[in-house]
C-alpha positions, 0 to 999 in steps of 0.5 A, spaced: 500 500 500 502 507 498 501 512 502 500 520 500 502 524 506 501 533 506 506 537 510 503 542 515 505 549 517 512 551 517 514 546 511 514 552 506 521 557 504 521 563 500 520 561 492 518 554 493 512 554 488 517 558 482 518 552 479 512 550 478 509 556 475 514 553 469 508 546 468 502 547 464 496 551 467 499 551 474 499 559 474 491 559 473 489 554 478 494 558 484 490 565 481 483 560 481 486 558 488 487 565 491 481 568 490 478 562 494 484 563 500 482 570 498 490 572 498 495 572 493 498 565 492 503 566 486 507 573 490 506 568 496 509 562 492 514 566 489 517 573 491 513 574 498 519 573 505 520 568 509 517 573 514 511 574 510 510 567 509 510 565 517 505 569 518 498 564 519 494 567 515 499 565 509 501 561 511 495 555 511 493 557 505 499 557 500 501 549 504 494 547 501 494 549 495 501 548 493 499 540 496 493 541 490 497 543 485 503 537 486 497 532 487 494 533 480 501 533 477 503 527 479 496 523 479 494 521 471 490 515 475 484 516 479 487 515 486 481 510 487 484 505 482 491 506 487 491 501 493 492 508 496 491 511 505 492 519 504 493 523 510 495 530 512 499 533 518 495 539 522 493 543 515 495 539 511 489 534 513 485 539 510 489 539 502 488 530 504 481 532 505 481 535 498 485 529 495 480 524 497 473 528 495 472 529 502 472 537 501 472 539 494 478 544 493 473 550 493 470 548 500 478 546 502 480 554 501 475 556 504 475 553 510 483 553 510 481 561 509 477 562 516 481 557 519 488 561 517 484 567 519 482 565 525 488 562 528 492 568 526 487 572 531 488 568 536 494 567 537 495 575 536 490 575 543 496 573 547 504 571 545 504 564 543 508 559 540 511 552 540 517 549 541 519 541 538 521 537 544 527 532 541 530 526 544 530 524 552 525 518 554 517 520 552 514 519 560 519 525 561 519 528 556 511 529 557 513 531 565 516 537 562 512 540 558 506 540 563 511 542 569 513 548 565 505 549 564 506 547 556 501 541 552 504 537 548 501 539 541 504 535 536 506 528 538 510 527 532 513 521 533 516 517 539 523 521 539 519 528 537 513 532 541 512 539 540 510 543 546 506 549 546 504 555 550 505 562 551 512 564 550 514 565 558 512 556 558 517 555 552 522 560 556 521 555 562 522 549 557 528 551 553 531 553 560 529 547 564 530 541 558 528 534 559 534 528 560 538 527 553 533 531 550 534 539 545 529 543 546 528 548 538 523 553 538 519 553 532 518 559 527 510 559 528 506 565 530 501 561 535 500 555 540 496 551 535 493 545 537 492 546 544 486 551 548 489 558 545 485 557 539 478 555 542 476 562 538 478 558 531 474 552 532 468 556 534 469 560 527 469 554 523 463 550 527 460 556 524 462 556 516 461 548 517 453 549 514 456 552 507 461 546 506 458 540 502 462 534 505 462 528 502 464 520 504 472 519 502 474 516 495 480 512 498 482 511 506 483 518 509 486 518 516 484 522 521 490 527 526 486 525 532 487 519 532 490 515 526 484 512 524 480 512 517 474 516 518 468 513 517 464 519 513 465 526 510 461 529 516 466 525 520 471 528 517 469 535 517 468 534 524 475 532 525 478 537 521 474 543 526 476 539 533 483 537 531 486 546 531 484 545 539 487 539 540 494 535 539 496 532 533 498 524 533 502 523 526 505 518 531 498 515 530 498 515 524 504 513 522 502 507 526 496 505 522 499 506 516 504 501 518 499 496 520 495 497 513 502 495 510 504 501 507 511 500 503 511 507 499 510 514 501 509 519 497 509 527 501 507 533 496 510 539 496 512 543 500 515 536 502 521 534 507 518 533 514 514 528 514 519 523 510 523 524 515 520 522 520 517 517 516 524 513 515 526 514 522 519 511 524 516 507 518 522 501 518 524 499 510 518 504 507 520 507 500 519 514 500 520 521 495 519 528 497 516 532 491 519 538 493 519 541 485 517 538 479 523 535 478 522 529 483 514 528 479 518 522 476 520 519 481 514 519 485 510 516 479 514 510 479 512 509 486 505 510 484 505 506 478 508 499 483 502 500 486 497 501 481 499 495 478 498 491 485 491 493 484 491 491 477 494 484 480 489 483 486 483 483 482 
């Protein structure tokens, strides 16, 4: 089985979308896109800071539809031809939404729209951030991050938790780090997923009626606790709960491994989640599509699986 993973906030780098301006209609699908996500895509894409790019608000949606623009370069097949599990890290769970039919890519920019909005407001409420735990032994590790008034945010993988809190907790952390383990604040704006951005789920409980959800096409799973979602609205309903709550790629990992997956796949902006995955996700192949560069590598991992399916009939 294959998986196709999409990254979350902080994957992205100034300039990263430049190069696939150079393929065929992707100029008119970011245009198409930034009207929905209501910024301008293409500068944010190709010419926007790293500052700028940092910032929640841009942040999420670029993420989102630069994972839209990878996936319909690489997919020539219908993803439900593929012996295929797709999931997606924090807002990457929102381009996985779109990849498997949950959400239609309008619906998916206009809640990534609200959302980003919406984080970005709360976390402008009180300063907060995060900060990623690595190494040391997991009991301890969770000890410190709530002795310094911390919640574990993203549970990533056995030797990586983020913390987040108000910057005077993450103070309190790197000053106070867990046995054998670093502590590295992260470049993000906001304690996502913990209680500081309550005022980010209400706003997206309240756009849920406007969204038209629909029964995944192939397993999708969920960021709260690595299992498949049973329907669209389950779905939606996860995606809306999971900004106030941690996220266990940890578990996702796990089920992926349970179902077999032997080939990875991460859309851009790719990197992260392979990492983890060849630390966490022993003898698994995988490719970061970064540009369109790595498109044919990543098709021939996709075209070993699609003949499985044919295989297996």
């Amino acid at each position: 089985m294959l998986a196709i993973v999409c990254p979350g906030q902080g994957s992205q780098t100034p300039g990263f979308l430049s190069p696939w301006l150079e393929r065929p209609g992707v100029e008119e699908r970011l245009a198409s896109l930034s009207e929905a996500a209501g910024i301008d895509l293409l500068a944010h894409g190709t010419t926007s800071d790293a500052e700028t790019i940092k910032d929640t608000a841009v942040a999420q949606p670029l993420i989102v539809a630069a994972g839209l623009v990878a996936a319909e370069a690489l997919l020539d097949v219908p993803l439900e031809s593929l012996q295929v599990v797709v999931a997606g890290h924090s807002v990457g769970e929102i381009t996985a939404a779109a990849l498997t039919g949950t959400l239609s890519s309008q619906d998916a920019m206009a809640f990534v729209r609200v959302r980003a909005n919406t984080m970005a407001d709360a976390a402008a409420a009180t300063p907060t951030g995060m900060a990623a735990v690595v190494g040391g032994d997991p009991e301890e590790v969770l000890a410190a991050i709530a002795a310094a008034g911390l919640a574990p945010a993203n549970m990533n993988s056995k030797g990586q938790t983020v913390a987040a809190g108000t910057m005077e907790q993450i103070a309190a952390l790197v000053a106070a780090p867990p046995a054998k383990a670093r502590v590295i604040p992260l470049q993000v704006a906001g304690a996502f997923h913990t209680h500081h951005m309550a005022p980010a789920v209400s706003a997206l409980e309240a756009l849920a009626p406007s969204l038209s959800p629909h029964a995944p096409k192939v397993p999708l799973l969920s960021n709260y606790d690595g299992a498949v979602v049973p329907s669209g609205k389950a779905a939606l309903e996860s995606l809306i709960a999971q900004v106030s709550r941690p996220v266990r790629w940890d578990l996702c990992m796990e089920t992926m491994s349970a179902m077999g997956v032997t080939g990875l796949i991460e859309l851009t902006p790719a990197g992260t989640l392979t990492g983890l995955a060849k630390r966490g996700m022993s003898g698994v192949a995988t490719v970061a599509v970064k540009t369109p560069d790595d498109l044919e590598a990543a098709k021939r991992l996709l075209s070993g699986h699609a003949q499985q399916t044919e295989d297996s009939k």
